[in-house]
C-alpha positions as CSV (number, residue, x, y, z in Angstrom):
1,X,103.2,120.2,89.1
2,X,101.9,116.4,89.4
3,X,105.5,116.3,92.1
4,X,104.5,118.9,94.2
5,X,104.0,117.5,97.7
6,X,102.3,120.9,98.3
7,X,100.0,121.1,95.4
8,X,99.0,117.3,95.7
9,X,98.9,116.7,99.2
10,X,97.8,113.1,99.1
11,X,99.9,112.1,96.6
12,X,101.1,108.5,97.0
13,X,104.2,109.4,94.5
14,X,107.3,107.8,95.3
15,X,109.9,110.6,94.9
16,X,112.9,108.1,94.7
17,X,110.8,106.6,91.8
18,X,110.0,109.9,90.6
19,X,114.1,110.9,90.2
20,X,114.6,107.6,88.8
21,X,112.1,108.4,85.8
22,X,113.3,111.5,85.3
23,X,117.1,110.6,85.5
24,X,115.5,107.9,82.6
25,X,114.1,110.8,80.3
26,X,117.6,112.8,80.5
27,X,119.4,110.1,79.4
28,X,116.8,109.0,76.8
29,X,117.5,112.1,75.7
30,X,115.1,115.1,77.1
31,X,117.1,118.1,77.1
32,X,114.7,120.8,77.1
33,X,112.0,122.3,79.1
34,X,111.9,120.7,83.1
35,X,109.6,124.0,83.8
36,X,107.6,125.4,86.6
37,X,110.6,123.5,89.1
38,X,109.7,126.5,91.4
39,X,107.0,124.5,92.6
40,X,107.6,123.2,96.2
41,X,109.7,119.9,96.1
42,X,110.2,119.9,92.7
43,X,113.2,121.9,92.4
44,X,114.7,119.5,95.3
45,X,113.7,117.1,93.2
46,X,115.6,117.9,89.9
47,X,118.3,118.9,91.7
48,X,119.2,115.5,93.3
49,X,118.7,114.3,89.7
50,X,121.5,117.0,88.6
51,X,123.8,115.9,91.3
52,X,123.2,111.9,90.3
53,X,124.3,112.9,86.8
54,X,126.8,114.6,87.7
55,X,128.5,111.7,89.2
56,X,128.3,110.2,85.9
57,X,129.0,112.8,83.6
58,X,130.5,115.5,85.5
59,X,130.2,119.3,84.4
60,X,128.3,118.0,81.4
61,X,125.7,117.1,83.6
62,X,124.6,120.5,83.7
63,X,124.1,121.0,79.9
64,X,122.2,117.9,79.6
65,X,118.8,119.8,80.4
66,X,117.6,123.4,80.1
67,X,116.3,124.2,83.3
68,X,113.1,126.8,83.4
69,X,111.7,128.3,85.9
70,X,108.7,130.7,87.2
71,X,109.4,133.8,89.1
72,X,106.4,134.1,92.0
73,X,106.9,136.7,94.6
74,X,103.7,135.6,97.3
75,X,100.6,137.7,97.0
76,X,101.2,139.9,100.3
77,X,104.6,140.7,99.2
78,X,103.1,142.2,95.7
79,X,102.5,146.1,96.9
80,X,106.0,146.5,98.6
81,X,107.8,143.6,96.0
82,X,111.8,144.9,95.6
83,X,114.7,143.8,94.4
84,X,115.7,142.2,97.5
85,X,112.9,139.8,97.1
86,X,114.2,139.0,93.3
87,X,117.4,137.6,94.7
88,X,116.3,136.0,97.2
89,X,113.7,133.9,94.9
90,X,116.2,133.5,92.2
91,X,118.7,132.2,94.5
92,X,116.9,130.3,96.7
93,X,115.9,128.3,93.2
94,X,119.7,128.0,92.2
95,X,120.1,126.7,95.7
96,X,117.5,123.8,95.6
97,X,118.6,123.2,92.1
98,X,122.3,123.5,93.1
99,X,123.4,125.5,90.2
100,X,124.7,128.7,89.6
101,X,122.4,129.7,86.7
102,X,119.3,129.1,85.0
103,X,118.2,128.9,81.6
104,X,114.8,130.7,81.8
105,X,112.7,132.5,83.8
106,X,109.0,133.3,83.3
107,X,107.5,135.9,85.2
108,X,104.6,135.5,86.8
109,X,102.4,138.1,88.8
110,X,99.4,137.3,90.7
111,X,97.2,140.6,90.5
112,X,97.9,143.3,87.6
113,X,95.7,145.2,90.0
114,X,98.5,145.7,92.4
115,X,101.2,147.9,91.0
116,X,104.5,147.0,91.0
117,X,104.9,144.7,88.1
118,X,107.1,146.8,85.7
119,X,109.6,147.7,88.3
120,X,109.8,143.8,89.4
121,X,110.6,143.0,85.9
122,X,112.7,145.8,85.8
123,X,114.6,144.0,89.0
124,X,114.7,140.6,87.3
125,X,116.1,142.0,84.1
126,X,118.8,143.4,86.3
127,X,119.2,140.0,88.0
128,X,119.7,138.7,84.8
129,X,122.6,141.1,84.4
130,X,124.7,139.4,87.0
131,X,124.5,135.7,84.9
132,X,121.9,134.2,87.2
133,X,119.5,133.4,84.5
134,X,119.6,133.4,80.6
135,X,115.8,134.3,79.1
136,X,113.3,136.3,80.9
137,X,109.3,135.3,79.7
């Protein structure tokens, strides 16, 4: 979250820095658990660091790091939320991650006031069912 150029707008973090340090803790060995990448930049972010390691380890780049994620559809879209709106989340992660699937994805949904929630996890559970994702939280 500390990445996010939207959540910390006057952050002075160096992003090149920032890939640098994380491509440092993959190789050191952190495998597990780069979460809440959904986070704006910081799924950019990893992905450069997954197409860096790629160039030195090819397709085993990709199994070098469990890559979790959290599904937030935006507050206004919460009453009419579909399963148009799943893919277009989901995929719009796999795309600034530049992968074709993820390991996990945690569900989050901003008001349990607004109905809708069981059919949107009903979506992403069927989501899952075409190999975009792994775990659903």
């Amino acid at each position: 979250m500390q990445l996010s150029r939207r959540h910390v707008p006057t952050s002075t973090i160096d992003h090149q820095r920032a890939i640098e340090d994380t491509l440092f803790f993959i190789r050191q060995g952190l495998r597990r658990s780069i979460s809440e990448i959904f986070i704006f930049g910081v799924e950019e972010l990893v992905g450069e660091c997954l197409r860096r390691l790629r160039c030195y380890y090819g397709k085993n780049a990709r199994h070098m790091i469990q890559l979790h994620t959290k599904y937030v559809p935006d507050t206004h879209v919460l009453p009419r939320h579909s399963f148009h709106d799943v893919q277009k989340i989901v995929d719009r992660s796999l795309q600034r991650l530049r992968v074709d699937t993820l390991d996990l994805v945690q569900f989050h949904w901003w008001d349990y006031e607004v109905r809708g929630y069981v059919e949107a996890m009903l979506h992403l559970q069927s989501y899952k069912g075409k190999e975009k994702f792994g775990y659903l939280a």
